[in-house]
ROMITOR-245731 format. One record per residue (C-alpha): residue number from 1; residue in three letters; x, y, z. Coordinates in steps of 0.05 Angstrom, whole numbers, plus 5000, padded with zeros to 4 digits. Layout:
// ROMITOR-245731
voke/vexgu/px/py/pz
NUM/ALA/X/Y/Z
...
This chain:
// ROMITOR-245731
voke/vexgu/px/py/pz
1/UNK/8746/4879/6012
2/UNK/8772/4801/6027
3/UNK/8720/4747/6014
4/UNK/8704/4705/6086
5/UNK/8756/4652/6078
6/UNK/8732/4586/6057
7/UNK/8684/4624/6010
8/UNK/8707/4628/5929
9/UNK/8694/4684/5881
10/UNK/8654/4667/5814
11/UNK/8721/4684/5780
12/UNK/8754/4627/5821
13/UNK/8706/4587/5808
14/UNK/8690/4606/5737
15/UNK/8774/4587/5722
16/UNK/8762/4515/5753
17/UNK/8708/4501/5704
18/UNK/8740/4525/5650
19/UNK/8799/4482/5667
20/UNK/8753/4414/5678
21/UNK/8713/4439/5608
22/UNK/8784/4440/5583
23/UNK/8796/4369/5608
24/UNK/8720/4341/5595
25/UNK/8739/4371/5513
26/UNK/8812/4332/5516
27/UNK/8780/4267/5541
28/UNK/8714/4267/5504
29/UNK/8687/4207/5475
30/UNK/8673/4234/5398
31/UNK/8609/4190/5384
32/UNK/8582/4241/5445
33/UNK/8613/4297/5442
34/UNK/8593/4347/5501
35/UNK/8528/4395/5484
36/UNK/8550/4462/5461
37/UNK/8490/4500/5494
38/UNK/8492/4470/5556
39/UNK/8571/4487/5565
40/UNK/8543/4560/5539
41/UNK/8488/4564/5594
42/UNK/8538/4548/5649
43/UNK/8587/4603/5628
44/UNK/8529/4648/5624
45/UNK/8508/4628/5697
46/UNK/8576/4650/5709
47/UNK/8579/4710/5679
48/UNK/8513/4734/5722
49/UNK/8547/4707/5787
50/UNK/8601/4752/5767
51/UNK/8559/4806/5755
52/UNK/8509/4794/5814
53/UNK/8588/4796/5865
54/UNK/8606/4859/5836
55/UNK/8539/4887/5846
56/UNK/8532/4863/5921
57/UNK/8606/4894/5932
58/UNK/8588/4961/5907
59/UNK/8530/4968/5952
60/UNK/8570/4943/6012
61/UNK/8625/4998/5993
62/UNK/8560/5049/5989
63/UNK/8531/5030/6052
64/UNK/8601/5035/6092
65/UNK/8604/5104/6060
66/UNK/8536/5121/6083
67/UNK/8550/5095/6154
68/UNK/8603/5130/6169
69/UNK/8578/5194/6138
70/UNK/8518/5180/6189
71/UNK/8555/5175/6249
72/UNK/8602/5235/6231
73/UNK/8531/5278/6237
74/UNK/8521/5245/6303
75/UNK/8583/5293/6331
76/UNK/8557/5329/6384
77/UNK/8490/5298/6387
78/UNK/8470/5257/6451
79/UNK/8464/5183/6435
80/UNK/8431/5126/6486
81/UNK/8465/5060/6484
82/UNK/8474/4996/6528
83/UNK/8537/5001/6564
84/UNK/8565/4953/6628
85/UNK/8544/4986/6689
86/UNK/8601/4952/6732
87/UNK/8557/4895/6757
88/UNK/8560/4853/6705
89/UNK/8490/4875/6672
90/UNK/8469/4929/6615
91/UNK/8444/4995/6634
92/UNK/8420/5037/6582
93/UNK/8476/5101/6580
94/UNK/8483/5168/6552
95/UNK/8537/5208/6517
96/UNK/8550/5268/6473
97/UNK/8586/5245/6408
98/UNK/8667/5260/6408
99/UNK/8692/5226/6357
100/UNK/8673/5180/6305
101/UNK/8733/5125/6274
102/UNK/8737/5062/6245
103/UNK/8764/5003/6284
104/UNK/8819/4949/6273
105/UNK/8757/4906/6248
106/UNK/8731/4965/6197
107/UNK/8666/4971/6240
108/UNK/8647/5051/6251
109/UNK/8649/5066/6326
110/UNK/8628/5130/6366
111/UNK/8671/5149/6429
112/UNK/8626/5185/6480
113/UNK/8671/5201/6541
114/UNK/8693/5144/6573
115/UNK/8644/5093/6529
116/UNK/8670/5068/6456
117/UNK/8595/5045/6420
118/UNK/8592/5016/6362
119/UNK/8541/5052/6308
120/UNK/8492/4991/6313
121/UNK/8494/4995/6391
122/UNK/8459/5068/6385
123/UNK/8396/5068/6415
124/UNK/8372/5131/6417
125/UNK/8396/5202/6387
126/UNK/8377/5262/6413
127/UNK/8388/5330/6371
128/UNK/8426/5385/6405
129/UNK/8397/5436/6456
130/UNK/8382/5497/6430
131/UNK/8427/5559/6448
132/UNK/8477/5505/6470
């Protein structure tokens, strides 16, 4: 997974402040030398931003796993969903589930006939007919 551009990892930013620490250590005036536990908080705070990104990437991986496994079950099923009606306004449509992919943006999408619906455009599912 890519970060949103313009937005830096912990490690990124962890490497910066051990470069200026680096710097800070180089250039420090000796009658005040820097405080040793502050410089060990921040690294901690670090190392729990760290933690706290890897943490929020594997539940994003777990969820897209889960989502997709979800709309694979909706195969076959009759979903509701908003779709254009040709007049420039929403009318809530129906479809029976065809196929289920992921699109050029990674988002799970359902094609129902002539409609493509993305999973969070679902409405409504309906389970299938018995004897059908």
């Amino acid at each position: 997974m890519s970060s949103v551009e313009g937005v830096r990892s912990a490690s990124d930013i962890q490497v910066d402040y051990m470069k200026l620490l680096v710097t800070q250590l180089q250039n420090q005036n000796p009658l005040e030398p820097l405080d040793n536990n502050e410089m060990a908080s921040q690294l901690a705070q670090f190392t729990q931003l760290q933690q706290l990104e890897t943490m929020n990437r594997s539940f994003s991986d777990v969820l897209c796993d889960i989502k997709r496994e979800y709309a694979s079950s909706l195969i076959g099923k009759e979903i509701s969903f908003l779709a254009d009606d040709g007049l420039g306004t929403a009318a809530v449509t129906t479809g029976t589930v065809e196929e289920v992919y992921n699109n050029v943006n990674g988002e799970t999408v359902l094609v129902t006939g002539e409609y493509i619906v993305g999973l969070d455009d679902v409405i409504s599912v309906k389970a299938e007919a018995a004897g059908i």
